[in-house]
TORPA-4810 file (N, C-alpha, C, O; in nm, 3 decimals):
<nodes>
NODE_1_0.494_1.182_-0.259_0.470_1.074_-0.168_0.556_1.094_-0.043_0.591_0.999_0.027_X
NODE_2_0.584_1.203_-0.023_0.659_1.277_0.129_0.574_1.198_0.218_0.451_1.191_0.210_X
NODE_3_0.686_1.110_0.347_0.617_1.080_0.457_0.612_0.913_0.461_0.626_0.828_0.550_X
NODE_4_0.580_0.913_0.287_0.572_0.714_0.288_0.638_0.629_0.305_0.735_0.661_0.237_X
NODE_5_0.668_0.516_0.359_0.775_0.398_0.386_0.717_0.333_0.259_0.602_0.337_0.213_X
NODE_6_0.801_0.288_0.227_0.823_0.176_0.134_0.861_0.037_0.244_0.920_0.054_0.351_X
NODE_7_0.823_-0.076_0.203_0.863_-0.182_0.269_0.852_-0.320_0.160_0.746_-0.364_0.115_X
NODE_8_0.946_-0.357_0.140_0.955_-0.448_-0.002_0.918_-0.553_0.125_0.901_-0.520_0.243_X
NODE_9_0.907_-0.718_0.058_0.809_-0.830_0.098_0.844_-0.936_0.037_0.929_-0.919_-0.050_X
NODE_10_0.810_-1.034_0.053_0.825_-1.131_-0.036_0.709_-1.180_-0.016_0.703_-1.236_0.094_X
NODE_11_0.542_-1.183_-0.122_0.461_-1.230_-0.083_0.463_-1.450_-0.120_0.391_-1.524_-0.055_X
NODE_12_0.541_-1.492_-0.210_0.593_-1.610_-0.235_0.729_-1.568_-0.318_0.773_-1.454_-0.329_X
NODE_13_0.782_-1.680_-0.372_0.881_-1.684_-0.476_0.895_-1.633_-0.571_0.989_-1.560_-0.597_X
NODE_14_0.801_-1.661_-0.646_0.731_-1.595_-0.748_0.726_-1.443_-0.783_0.776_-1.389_-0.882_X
NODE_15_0.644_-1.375_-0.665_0.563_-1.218_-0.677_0.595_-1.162_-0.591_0.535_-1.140_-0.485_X
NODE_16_0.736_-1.121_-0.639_0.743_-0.976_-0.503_0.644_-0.854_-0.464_0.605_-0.772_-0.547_X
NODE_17_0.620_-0.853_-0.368_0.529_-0.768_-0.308_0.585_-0.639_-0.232_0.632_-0.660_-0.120_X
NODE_18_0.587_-0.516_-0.276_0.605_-0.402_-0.154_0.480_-0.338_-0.116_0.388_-0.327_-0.198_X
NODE_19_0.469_-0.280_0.041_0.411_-0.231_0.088_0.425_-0.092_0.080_0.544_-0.067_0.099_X
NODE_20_0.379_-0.020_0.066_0.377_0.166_0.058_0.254_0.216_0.194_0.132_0.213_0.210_X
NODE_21_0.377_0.259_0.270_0.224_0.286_0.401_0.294_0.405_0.463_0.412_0.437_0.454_X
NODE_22_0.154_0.485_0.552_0.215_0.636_0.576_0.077_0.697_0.613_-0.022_0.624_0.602_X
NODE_23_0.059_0.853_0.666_-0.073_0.894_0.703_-0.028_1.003_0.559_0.071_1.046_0.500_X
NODE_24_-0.189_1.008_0.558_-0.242_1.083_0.448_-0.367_1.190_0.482_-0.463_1.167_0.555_X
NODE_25_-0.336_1.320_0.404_-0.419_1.429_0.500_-0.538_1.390_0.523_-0.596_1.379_0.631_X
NODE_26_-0.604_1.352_0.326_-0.759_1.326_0.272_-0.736_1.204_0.212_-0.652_1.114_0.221_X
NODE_27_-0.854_1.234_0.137_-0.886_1.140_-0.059_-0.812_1.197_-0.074_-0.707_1.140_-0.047_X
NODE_28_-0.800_1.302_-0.111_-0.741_1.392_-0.204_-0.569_1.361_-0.238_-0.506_1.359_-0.344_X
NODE_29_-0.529_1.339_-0.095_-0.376_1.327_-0.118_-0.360_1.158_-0.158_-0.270_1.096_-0.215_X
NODE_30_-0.505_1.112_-0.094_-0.472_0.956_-0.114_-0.519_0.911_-0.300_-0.491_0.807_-0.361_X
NODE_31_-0.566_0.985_-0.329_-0.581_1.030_-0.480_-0.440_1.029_-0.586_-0.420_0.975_-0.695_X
NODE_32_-0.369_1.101_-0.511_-0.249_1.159_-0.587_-0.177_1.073_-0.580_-0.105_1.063_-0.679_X
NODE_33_-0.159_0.986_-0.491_-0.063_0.872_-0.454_-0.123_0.771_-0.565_-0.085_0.774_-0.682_X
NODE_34_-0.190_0.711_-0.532_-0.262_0.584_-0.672_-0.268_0.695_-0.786_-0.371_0.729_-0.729_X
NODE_35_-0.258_0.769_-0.875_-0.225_0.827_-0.946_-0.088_0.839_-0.998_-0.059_0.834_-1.117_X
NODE_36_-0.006_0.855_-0.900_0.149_0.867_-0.953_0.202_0.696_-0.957_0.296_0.648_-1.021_X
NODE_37_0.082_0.611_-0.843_0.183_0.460_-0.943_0.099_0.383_-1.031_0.124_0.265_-1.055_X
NODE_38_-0.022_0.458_-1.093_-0.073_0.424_-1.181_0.008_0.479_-1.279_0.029_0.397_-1.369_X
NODE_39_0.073_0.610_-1.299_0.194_0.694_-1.368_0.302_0.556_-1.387_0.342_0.512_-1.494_X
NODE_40_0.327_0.515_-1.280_0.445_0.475_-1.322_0.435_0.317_-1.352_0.527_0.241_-1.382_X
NODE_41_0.324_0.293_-1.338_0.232_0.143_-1.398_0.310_0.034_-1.336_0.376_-0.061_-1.379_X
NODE_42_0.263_0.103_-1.168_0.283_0.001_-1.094_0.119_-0.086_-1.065_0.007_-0.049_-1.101_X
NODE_43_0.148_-0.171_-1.013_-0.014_-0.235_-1.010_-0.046_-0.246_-0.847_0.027_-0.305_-0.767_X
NODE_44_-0.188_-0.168_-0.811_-0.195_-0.180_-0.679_-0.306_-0.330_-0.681_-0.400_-0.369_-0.750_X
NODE_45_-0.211_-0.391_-0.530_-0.335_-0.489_-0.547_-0.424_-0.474_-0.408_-0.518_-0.552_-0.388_X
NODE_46_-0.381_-0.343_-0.287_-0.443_-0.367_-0.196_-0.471_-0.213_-0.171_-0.421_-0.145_-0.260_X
NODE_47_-0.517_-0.163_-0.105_-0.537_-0.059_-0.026_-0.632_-0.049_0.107_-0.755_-0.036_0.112_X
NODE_48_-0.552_-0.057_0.197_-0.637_-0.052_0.351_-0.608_0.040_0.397_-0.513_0.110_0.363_X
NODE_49_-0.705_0.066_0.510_-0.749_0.180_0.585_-0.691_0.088_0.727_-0.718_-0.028_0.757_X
NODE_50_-0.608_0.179_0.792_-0.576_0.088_0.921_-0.616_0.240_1.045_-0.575_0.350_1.008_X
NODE_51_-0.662_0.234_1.128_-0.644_0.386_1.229_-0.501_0.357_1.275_-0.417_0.268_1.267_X
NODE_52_-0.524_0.524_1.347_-0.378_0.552_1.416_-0.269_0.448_1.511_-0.149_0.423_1.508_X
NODE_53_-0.419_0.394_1.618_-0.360_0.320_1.728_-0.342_0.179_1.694_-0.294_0.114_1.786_X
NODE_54_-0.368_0.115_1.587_-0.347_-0.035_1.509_-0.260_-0.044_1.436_-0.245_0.021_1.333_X
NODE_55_-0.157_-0.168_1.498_-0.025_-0.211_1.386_-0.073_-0.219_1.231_-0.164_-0.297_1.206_X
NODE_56_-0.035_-0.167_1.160_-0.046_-0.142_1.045_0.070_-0.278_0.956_0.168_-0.255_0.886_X
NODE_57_0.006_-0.421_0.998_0.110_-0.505_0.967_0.031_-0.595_0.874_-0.069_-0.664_0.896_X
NODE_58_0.134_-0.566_0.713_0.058_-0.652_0.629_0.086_-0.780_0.562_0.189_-0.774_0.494_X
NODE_59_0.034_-0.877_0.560_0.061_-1.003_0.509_-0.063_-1.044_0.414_-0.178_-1.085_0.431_X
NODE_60_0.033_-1.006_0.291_-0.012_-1.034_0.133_-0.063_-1.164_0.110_-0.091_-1.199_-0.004_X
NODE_61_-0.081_-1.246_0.217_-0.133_-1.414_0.205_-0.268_-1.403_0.257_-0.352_-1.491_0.235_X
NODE_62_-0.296_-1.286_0.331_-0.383_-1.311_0.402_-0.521_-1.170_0.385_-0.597_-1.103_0.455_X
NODE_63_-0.494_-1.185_0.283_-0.633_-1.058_0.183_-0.731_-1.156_0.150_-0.728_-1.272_0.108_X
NODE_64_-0.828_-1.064_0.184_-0.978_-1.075_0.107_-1.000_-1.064_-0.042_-0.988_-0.964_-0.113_X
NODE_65_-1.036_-1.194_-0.077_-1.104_-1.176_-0.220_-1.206_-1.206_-0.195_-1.226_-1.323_-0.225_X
NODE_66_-1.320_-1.139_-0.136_-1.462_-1.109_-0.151_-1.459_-1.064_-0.255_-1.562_-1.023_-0.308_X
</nodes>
């Protein structure tokens, strides 16, 4: 996971939330990543696609449950 920030959160009181964000070559590498914290049985609850030139700023209150 060379390259990734970690950014811990507080999404309430309750459920701490960290963010894991960073560029990724493919799938492939973005593969390996949800793989190693499925390894370590972490639980993902989001994964977005943000482009280059967009703040990549996340607030865990404010996801889609479609």
């Amino acid at each position: 996971m060379d390259g990734m920030s970690i950014l811990p959160a507080a999404a309430d009181e309750d459920a701490p939330v960290t963010t894991l964000e960073g560029e990724l070559a493919d799938q492939a590498a973005l593969t390996g990543v949800i793989n190693t914290l499925y390894e370590l049985h972490l639980p993902i609850l989001l994964v977005k696609r943000v482009c280059i030139n967009q703040e990549a700023e996340f607030d865990p209150r404010e996801t889609d449950t479609d």
